[in-house]
PDB file with one MODEL, atoms N, CA, C and O in Angstrom:
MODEL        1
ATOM      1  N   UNK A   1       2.095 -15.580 -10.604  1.00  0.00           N
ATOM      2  CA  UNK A   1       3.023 -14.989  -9.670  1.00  0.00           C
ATOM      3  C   UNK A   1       3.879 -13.977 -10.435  1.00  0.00           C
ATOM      4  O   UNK A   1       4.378 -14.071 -11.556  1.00  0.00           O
ATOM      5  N   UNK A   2       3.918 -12.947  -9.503  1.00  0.00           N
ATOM      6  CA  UNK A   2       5.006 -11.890 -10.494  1.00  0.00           C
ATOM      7  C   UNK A   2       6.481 -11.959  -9.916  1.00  0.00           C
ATOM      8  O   UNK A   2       6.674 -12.297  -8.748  1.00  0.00           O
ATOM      9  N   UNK A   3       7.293 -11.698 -10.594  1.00  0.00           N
ATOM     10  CA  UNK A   3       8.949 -12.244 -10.145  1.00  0.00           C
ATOM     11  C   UNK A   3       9.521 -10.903 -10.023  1.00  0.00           C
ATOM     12  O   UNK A   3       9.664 -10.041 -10.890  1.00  0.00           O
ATOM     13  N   UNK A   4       9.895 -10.890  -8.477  1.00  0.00           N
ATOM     14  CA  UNK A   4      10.378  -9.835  -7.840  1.00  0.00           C
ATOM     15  C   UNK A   4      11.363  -9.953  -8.270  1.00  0.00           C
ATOM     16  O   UNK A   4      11.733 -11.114  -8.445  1.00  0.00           O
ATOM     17  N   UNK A   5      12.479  -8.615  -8.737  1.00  0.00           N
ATOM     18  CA  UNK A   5      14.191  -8.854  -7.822  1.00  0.00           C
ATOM     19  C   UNK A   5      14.683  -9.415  -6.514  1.00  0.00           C
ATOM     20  O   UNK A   5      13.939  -9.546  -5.543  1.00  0.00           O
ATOM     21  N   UNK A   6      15.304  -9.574  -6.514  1.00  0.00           N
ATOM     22  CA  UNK A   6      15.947  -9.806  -4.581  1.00  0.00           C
ATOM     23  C   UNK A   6      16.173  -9.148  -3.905  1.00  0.00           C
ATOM     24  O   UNK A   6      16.439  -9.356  -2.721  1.00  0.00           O
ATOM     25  N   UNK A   7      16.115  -7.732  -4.713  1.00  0.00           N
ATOM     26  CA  UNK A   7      16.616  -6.399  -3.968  1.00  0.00           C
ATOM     27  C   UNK A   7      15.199  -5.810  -3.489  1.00  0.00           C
ATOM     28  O   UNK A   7      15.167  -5.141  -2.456  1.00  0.00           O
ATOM     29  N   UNK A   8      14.015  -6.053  -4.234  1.00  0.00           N
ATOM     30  CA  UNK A   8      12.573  -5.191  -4.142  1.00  0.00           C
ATOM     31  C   UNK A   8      12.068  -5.250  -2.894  1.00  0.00           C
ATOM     32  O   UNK A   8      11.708  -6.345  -2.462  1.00  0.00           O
ATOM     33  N   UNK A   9      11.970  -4.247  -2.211  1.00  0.00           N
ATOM     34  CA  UNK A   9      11.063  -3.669  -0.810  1.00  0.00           C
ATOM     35  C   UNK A   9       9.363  -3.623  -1.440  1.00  0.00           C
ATOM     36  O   UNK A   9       8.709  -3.251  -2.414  1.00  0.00           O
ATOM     37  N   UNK A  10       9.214  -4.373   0.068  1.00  0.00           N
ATOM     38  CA  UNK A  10       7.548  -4.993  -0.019  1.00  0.00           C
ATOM     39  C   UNK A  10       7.315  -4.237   1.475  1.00  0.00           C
ATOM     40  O   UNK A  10       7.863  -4.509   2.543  1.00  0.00           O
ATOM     41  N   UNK A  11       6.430  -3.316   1.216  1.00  0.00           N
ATOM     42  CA  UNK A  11       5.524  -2.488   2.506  1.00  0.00           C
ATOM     43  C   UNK A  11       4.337  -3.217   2.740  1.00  0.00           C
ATOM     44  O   UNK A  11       3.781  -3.446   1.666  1.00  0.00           O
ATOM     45  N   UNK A  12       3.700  -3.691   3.745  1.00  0.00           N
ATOM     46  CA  UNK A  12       2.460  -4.163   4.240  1.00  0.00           C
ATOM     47  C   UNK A  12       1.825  -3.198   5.399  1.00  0.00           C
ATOM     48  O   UNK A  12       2.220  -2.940   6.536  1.00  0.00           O
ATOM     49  N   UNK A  13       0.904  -2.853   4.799  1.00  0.00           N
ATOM     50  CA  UNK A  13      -0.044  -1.845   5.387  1.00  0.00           C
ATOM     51  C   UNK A  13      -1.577  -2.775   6.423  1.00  0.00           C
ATOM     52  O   UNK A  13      -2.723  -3.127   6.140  1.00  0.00           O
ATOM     53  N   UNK A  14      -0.540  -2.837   7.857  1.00  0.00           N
ATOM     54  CA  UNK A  14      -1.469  -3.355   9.004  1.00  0.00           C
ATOM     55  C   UNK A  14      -2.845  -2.690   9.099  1.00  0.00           C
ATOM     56  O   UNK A  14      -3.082  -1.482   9.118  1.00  0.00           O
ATOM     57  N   UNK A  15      -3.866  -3.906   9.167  1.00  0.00           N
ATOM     58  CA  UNK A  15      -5.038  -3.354   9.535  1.00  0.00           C
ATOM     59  C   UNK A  15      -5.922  -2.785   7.930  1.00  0.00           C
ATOM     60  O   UNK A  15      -5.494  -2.611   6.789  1.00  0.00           O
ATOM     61  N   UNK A  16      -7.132  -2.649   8.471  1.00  0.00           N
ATOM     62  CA  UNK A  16      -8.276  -2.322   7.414  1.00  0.00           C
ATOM     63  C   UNK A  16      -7.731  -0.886   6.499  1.00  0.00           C
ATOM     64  O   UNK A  16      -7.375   0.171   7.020  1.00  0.00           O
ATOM     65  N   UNK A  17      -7.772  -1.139   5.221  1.00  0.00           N
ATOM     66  CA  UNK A  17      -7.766   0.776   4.572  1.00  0.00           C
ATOM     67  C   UNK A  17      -8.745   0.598   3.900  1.00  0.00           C
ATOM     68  O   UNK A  17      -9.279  -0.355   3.333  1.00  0.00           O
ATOM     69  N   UNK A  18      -9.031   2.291   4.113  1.00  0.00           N
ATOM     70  CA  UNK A  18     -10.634   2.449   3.215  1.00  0.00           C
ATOM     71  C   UNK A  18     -10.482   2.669   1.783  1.00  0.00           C
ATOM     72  O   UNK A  18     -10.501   3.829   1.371  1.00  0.00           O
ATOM     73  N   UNK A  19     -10.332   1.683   0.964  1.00  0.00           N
ATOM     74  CA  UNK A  19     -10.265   1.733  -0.661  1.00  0.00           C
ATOM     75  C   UNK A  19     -10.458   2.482  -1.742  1.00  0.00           C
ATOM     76  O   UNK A  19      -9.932   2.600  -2.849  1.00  0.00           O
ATOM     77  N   UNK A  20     -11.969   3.300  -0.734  1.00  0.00           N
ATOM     78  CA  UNK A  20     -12.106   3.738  -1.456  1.00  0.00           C
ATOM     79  C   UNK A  20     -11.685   5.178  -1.665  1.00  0.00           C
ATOM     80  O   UNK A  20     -12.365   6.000  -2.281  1.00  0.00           O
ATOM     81  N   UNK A  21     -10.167   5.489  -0.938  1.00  0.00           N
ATOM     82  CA  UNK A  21      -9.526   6.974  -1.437  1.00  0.00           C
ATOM     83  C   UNK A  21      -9.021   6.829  -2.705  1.00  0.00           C
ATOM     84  O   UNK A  21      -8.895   7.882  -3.329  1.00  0.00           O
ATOM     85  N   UNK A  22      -8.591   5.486  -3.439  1.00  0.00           N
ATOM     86  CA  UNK A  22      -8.006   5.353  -4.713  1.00  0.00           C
ATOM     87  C   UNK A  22      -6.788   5.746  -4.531  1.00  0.00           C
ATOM     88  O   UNK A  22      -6.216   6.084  -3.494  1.00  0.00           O
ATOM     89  N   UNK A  23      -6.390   5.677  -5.700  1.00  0.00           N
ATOM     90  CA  UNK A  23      -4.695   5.862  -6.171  1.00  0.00           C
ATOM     91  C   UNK A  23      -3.800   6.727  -5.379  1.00  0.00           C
ATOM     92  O   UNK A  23      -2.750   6.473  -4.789  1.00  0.00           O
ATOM     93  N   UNK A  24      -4.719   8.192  -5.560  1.00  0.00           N
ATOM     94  CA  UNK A  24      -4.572   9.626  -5.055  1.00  0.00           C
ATOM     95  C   UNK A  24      -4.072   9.214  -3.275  1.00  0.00           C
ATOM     96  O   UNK A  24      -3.033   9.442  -2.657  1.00  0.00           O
ATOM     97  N   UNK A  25      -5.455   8.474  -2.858  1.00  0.00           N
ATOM     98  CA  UNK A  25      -5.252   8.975  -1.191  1.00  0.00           C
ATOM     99  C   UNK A  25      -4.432   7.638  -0.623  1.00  0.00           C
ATOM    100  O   UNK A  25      -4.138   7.662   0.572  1.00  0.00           O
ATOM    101  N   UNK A  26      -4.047   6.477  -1.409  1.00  0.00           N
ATOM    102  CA  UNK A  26      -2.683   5.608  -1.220  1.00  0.00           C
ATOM    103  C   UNK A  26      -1.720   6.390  -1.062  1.00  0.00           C
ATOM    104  O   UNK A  26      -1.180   6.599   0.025  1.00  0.00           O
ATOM    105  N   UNK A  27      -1.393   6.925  -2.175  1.00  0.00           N
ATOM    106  CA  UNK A  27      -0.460   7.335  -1.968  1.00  0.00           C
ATOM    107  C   UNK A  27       0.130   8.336  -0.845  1.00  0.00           C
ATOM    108  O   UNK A  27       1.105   8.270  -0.097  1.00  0.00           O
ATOM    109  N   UNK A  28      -0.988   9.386  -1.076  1.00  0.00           N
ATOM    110  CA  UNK A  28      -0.566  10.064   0.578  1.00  0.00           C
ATOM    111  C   UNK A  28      -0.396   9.715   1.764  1.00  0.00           C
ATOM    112  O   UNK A  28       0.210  10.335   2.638  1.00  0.00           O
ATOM    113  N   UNK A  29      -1.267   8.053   1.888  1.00  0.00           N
ATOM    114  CA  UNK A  29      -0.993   7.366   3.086  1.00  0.00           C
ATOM    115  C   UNK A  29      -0.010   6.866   3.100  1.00  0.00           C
ATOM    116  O   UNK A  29       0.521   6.849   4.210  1.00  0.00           O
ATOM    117  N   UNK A  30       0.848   6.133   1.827  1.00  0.00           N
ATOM    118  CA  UNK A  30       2.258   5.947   1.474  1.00  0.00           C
ATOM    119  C   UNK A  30       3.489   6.677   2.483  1.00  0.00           C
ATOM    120  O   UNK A  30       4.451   6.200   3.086  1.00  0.00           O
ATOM    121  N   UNK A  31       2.817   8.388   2.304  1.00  0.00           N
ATOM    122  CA  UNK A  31       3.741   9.168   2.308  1.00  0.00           C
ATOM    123  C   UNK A  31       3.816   9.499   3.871  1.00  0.00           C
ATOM    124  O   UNK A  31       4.961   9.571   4.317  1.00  0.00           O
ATOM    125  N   UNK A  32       3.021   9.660   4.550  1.00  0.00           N
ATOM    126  CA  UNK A  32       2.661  10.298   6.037  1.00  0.00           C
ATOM    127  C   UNK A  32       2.670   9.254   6.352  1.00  0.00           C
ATOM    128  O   UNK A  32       3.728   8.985   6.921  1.00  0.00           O
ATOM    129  N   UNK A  33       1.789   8.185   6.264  1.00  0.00           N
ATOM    130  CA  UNK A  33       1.971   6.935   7.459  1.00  0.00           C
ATOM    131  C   UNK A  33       3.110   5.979   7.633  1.00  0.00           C
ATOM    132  O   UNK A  33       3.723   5.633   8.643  1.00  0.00           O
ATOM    133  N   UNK A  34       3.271   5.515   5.867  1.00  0.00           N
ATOM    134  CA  UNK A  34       5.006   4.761   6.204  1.00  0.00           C
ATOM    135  C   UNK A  34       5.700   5.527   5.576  1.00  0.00           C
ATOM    136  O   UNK A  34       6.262   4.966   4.635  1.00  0.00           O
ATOM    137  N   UNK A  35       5.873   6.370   5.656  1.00  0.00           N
ATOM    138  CA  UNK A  35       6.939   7.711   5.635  1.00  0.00           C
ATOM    139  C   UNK A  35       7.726   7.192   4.247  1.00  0.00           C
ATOM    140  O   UNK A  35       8.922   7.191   4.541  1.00  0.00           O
ATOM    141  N   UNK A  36       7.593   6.835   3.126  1.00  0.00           N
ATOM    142  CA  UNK A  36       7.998   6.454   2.036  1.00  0.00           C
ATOM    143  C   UNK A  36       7.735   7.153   1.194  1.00  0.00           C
ATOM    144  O   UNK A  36       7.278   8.200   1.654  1.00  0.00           O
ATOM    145  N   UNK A  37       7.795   7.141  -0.301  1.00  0.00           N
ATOM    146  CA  UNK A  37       7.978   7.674  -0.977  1.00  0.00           C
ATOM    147  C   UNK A  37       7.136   6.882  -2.550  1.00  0.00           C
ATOM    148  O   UNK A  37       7.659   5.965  -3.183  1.00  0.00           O
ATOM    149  N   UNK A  38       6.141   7.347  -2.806  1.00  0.00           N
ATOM    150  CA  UNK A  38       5.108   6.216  -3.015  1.00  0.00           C
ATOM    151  C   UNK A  38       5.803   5.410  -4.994  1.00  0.00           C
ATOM    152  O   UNK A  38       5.551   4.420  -5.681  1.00  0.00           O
ATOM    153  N   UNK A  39       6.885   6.868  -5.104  1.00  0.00           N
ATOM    154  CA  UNK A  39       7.581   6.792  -6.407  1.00  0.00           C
ATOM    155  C   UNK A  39       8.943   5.599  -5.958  1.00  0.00           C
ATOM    156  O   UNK A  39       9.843   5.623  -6.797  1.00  0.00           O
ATOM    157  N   UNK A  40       9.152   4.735  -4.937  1.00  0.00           N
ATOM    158  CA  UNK A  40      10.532   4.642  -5.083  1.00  0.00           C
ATOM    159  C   UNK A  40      10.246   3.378  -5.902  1.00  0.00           C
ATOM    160  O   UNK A  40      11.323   2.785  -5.971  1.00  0.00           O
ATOM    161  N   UNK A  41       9.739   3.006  -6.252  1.00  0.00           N
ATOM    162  CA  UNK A  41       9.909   1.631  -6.783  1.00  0.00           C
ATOM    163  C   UNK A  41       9.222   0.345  -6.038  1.00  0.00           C
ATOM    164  O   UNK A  41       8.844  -0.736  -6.490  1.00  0.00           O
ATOM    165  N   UNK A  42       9.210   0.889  -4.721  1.00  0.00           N
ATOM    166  CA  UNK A  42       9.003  -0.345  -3.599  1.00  0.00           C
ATOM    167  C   UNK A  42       7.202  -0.976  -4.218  1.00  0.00           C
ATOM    168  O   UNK A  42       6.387  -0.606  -5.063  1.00  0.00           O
ATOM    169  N   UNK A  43       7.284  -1.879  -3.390  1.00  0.00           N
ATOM    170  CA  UNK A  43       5.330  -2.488  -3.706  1.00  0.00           C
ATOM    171  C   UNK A  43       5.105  -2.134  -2.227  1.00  0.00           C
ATOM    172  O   UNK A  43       5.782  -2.213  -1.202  1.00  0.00           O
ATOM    173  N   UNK A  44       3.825  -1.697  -2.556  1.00  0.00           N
ATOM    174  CA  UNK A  44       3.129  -1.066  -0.981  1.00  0.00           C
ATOM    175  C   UNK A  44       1.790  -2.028  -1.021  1.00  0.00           C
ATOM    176  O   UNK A  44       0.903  -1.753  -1.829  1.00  0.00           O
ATOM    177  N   UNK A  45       1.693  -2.840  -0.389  1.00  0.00           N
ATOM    178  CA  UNK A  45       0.587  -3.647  -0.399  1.00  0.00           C
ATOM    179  C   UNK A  45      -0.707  -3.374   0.999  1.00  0.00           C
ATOM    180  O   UNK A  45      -0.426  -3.722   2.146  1.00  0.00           O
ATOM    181  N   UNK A  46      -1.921  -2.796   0.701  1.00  0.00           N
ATOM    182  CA  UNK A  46      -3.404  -2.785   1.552  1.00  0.00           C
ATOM    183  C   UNK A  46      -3.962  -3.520   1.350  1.00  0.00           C
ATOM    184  O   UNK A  46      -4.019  -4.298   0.398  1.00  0.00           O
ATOM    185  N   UNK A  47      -4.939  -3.317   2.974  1.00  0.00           N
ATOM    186  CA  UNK A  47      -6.060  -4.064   3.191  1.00  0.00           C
ATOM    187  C   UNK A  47      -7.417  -3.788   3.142  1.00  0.00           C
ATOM    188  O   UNK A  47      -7.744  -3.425   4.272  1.00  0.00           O
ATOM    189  N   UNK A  48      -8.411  -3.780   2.361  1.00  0.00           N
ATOM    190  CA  UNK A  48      -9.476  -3.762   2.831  1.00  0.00           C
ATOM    191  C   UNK A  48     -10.373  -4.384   3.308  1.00  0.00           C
ATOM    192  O   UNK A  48     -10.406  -5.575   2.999  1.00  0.00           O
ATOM    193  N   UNK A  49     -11.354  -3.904   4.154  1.00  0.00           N
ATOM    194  CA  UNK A  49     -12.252  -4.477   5.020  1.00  0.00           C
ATOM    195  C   UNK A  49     -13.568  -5.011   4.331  1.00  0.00           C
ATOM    196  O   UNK A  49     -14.339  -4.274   3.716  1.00  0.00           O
ATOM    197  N   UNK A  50     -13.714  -6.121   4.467  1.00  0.00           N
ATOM    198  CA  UNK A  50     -15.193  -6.769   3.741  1.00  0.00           C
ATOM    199  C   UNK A  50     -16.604  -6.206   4.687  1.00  0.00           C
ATOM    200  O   UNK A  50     -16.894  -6.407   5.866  1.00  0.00           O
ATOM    201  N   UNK A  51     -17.192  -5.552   3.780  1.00  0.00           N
ATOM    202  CA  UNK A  51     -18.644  -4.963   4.416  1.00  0.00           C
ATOM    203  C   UNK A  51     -19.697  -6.229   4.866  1.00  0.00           C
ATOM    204  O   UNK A  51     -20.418  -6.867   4.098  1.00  0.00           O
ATOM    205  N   UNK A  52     -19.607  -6.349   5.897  1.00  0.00           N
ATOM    206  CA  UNK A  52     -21.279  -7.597   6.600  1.00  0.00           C
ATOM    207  C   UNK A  52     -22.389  -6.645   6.956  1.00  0.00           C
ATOM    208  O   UNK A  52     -22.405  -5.736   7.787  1.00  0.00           O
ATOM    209  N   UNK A  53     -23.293  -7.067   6.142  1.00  0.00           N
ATOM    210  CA  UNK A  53     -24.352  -6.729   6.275  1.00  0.00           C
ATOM    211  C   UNK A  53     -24.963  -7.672   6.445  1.00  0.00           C
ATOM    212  O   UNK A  53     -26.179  -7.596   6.623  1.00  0.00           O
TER     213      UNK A  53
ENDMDL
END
């Protein structure tokens, strides 16, 4: 377990993201979808979708 502050903002990103934009296209989704700021410090936590085949 990693030990937050009490003060640290935790973003949860509803629903499937496609992983594979990497670092780069998190972050822009960071920026446009929850209108944040992907530098503030906060933890932005995604989901991805398990492939069934």
């Amino acid at each position: 377990m990693i030990p937050l502050p009490p003060s640290a903002r935790i973003f949860l990103a509803c629903g499937a993201t496609d992983m594979r934009k990497g670092f780069d296209g998190l972050a822009v989704m960071t920026q446009k979808v929850l209108e944040q700021s992907p530098h503030s410090g906060a933890l932005f936590a995604f989901r991805g979708s398990a492939a069934i085949w």
